[in-house]
C-alpha positions as CSV (number, residue, x, y, z in Angstrom):
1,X,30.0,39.1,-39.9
2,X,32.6,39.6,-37.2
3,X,33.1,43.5,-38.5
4,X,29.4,43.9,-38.4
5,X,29.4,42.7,-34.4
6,X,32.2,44.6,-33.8
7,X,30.9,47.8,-34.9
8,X,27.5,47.1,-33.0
9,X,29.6,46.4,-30.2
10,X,31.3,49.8,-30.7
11,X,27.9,51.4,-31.2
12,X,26.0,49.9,-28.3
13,X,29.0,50.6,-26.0
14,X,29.6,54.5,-26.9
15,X,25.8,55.3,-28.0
16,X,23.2,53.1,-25.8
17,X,25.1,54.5,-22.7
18,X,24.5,58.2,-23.5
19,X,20.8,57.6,-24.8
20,X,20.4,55.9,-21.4
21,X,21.5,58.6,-19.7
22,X,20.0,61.2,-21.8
23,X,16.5,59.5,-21.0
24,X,17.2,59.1,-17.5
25,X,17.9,63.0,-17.0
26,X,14.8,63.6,-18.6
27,X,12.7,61.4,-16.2
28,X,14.6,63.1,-13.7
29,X,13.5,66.2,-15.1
30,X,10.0,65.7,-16.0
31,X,9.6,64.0,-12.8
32,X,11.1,67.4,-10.2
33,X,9.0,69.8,-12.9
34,X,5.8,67.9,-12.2
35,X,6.4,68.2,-8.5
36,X,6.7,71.8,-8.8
37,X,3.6,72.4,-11.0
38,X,1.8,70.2,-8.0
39,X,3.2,72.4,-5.3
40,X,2.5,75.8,-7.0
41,X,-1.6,73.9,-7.7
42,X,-2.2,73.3,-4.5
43,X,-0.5,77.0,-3.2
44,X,-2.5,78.6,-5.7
45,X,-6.0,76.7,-4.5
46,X,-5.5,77.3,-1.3
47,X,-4.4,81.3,-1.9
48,X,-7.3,81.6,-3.9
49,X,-9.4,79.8,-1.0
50,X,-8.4,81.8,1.2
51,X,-9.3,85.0,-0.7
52,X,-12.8,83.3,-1.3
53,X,-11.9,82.8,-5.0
54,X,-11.7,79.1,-5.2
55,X,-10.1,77.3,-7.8
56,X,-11.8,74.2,-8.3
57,X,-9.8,72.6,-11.2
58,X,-6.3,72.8,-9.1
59,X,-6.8,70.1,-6.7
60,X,-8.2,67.8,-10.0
61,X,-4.7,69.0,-12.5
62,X,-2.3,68.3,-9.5
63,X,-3.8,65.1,-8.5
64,X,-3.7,63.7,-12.1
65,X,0.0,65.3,-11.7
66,X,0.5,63.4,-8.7
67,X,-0.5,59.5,-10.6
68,X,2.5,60.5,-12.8
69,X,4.9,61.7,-10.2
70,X,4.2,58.3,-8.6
71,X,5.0,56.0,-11.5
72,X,7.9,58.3,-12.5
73,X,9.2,58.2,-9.1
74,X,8.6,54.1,-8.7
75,X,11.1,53.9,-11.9
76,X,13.4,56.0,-10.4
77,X,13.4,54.0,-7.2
78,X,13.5,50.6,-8.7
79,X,16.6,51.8,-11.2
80,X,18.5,52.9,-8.0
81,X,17.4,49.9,-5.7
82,X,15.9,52.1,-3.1
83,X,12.6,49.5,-2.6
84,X,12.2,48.4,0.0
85,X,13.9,44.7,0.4
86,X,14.1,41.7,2.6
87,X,17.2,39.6,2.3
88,X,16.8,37.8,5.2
89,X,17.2,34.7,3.1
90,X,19.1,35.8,0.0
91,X,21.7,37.3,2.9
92,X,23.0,33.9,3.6
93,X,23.2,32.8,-0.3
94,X,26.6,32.1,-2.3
95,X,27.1,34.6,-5.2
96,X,26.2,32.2,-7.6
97,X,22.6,31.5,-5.8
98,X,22.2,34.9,-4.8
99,X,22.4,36.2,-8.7
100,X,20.2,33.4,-9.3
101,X,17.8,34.1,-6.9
102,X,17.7,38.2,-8.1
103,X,16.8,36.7,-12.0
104,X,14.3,35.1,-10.9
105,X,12.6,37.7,-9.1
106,X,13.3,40.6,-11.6
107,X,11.5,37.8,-14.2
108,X,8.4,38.0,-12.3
109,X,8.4,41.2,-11.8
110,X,9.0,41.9,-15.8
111,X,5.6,39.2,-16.5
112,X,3.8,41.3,-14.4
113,X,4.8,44.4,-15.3
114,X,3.7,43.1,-19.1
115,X,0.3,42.2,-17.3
116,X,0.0,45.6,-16.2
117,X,0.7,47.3,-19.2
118,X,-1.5,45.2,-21.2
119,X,-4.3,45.8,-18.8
120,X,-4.0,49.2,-18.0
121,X,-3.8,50.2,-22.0
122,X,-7.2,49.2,-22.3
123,X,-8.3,50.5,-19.0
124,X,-7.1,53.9,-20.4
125,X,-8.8,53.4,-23.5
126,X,-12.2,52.4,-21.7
127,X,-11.5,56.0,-19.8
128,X,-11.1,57.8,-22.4
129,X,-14.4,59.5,-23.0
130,X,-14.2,59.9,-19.4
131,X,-13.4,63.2,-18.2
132,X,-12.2,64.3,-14.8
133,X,-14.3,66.6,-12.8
134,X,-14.6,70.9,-13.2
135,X,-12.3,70.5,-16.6
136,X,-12.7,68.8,-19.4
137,X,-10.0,67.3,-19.7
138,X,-10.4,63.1,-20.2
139,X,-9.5,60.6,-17.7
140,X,-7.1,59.0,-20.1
141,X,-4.4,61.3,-18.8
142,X,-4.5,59.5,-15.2
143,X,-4.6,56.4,-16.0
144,X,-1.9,56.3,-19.0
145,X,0.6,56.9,-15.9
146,X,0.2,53.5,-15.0
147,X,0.9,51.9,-17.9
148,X,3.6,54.0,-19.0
149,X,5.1,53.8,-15.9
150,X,4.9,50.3,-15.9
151,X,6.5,50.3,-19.2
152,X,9.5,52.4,-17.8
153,X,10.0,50.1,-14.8
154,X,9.8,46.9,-17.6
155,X,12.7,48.6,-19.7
156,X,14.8,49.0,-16.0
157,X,13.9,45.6,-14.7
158,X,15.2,44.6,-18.2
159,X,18.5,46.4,-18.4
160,X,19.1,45.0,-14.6
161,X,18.5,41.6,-16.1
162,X,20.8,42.1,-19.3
163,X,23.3,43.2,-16.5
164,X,22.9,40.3,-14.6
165,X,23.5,37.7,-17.3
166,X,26.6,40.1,-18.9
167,X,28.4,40.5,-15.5
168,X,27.4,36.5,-15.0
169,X,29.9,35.5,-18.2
170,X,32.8,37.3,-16.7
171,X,34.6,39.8,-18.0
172,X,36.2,37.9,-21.4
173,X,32.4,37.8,-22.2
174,X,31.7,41.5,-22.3
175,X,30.8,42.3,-18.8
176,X,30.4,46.2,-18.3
177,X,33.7,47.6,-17.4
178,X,33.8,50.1,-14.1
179,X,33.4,53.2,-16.4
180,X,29.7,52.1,-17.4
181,X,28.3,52.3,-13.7
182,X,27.1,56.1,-14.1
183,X,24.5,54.2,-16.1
184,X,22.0,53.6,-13.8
């Protein structure tokens, strides 16, 4: 049994980290390629505009574009703690209440984040014979972004959880050693 911990240990160490960070450079990158097919939408509507050859669709594509850019971006911003926070309170904390204090925020923020997903699953599902205006493409397409999104910013608010209790035990425990902070 101890062998079998040992390897997952080995496993979840060497492996996890690099899946990780594999899917994280390819939010990264699906999130800067979305922003450029937005940009060169709207350039393109407004060229064609301006030659009187108006491109209807454009404005539509790189909104639904934009929902996803959004939710991608929110993940990004929660994984690298760049929301907006008041610690006016949590400021004058020890550690130990502090830490505290963070797990119980990021486990209201995972019950609703479950509450969003479950909801907006089936609000993409009731939009799905819905289609979005000059194409035909169906509204589904928005409004998946929110719950995938959502499902992303879950999986972070998770990992910083995980981290939270790990680093809690102390190092003998299997806190993540200085190496493991590229994983974000």
């Amino acid at each position: 049994m101890l062998y079998v911990a040992l390897v997952w240990r080995s496993f979840e160490e060497v492996y996890m980290d690099r899946i990780i960070n594999f899917l994280i450079a390819l939010e990264e990158f699906v999130s800067r390629t979305l922003l450029v097919c937005v940009v060169l939408l709207v350039f393109f509507a407004a060229v064609g505009r301006w030659f009187g050859l108006p491109v209807a669709w454009s404005v539509n594509i790189a909104q639904l574009l934009f929902v996803w850019i959004i939710f991608l971006g929110a993940n990004q911003a929660l994984r690298n703690d760049k929301h907006i926070g008041v610690d006016i309170i949590t400021s004058r904390l020890t550690v130990q209440w502090r830490r505290l204090s963070e797990l119980g925020v990021l486990a209201l923020v995972s019950a609703f984040l479950v509450f969003i997903v479950m909801y907006g699953v089936g609000l993409s599902i009731d939009n799905a014979t819905r289609t979005i205006s000059n194409t035909s493409i169906s509204y589904f397409y928005i409004t998946m972004a929110v719950p995938v999104g959502c499902l992303l910013m879950l999986a972070t608010t998770l990992r910083k959880i995980q981290r939270l209790v790990v680093n809690d035990r102390g190092p003998s425990h299997g806190a993540l050693s200085e190496s493991s902070d590229d994983v974000r």
